[in-house]
C-alpha positions in Angstrom: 3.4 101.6 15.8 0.9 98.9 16.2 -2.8 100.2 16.0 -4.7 97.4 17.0 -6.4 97.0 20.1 -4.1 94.7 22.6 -5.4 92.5 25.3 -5.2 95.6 27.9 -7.6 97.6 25.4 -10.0 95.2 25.8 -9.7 95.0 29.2 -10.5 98.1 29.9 -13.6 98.1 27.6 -14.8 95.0 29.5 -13.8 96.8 32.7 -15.8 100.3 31.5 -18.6 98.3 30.9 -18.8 97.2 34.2 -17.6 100.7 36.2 -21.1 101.7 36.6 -23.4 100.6 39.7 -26.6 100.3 37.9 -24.7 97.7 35.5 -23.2 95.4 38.1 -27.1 95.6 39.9 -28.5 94.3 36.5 -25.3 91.6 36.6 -26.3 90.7 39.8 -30.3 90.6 39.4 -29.2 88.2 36.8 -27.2 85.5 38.0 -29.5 83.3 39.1 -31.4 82.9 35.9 -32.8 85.5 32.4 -35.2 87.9 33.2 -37.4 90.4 31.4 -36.6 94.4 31.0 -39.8 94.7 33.5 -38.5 92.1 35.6 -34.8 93.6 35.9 -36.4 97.1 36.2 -38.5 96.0 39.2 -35.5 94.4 40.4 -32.9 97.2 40.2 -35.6 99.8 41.2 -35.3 101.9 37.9 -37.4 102.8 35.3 -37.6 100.5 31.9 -36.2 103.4 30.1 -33.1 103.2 31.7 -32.7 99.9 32.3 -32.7 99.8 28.9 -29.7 102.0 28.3 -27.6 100.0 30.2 -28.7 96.6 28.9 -27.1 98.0 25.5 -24.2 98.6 26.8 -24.1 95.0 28.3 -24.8 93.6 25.4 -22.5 95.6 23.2 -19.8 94.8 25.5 -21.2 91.1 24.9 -21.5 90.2 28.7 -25.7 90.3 27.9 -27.4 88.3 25.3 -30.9 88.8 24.3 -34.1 86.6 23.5 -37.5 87.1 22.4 -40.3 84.8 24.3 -43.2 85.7 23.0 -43.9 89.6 23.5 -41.1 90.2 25.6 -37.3 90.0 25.4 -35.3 87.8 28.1 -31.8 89.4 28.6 -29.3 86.6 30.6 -25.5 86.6 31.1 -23.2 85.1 28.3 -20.3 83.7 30.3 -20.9 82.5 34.1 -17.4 83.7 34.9 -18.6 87.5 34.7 -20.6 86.7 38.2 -17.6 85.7 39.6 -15.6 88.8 38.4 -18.0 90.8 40.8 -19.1 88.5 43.3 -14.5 88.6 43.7 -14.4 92.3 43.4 -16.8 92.1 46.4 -14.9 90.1 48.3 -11.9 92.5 47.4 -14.0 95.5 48.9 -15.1 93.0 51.9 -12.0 92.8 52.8 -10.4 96.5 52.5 -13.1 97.3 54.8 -12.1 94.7 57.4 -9.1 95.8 57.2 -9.6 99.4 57.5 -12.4 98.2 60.6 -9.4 96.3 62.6 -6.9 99.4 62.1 -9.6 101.8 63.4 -10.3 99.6 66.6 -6.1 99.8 66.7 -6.5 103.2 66.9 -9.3 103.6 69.3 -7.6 100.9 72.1 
């Protein structure tokens, strides 16, 4: 038997990393362009502290690189096609709730 970590493995380590709100806030306070831990904090309405917790699992998961500017450390997103992984599970959810919406005014007529 074959111990080595397969393509789904992977996935679902990619997929873990992402399976947490806070995460796909910081994702999303970061498409546009790198920010700072105080500027993602203010963003995501969390303290620093915690912020900071998740930005190592970002990073471990490589979907967040890191860069020192002068005093402060600018955190921005590695591969473009992560935004588009959530901005489509959005429009996934967008539409399940359509959906649900036009059976529910079925029901109701």
């Amino acid at each position: 038997m074959n111990h080595e970590p397969d393509i789904f493995d992977l996935q679902a380590e990619l997929c873990q990393s992402l399976s947490n709100a806070v995460r796909l806030r910081i994702i999303h306070a970061l498409k546009e362009s790198p920010k700072s831990v105080n500027e993602i904090s203010f963003d995501v309405g969390l303290s620093q502290p915690n912020v900071s917790r998740h930005l190592a699992v970002l990073r471990s998961s490589g979907l967040l690189a890191a860069h020192r500017r002068a005093q402060e450390v600018y955190y921005e997103i590695t591969n473009p096609k992560v935004v588009e992984v959530c901005e489509m599970m959005r429009s996934i959810l967008a539409e399940r709730e359509a959906q649900y919406l036009s059976l529910l005014h079925r029901i109701q007529d």
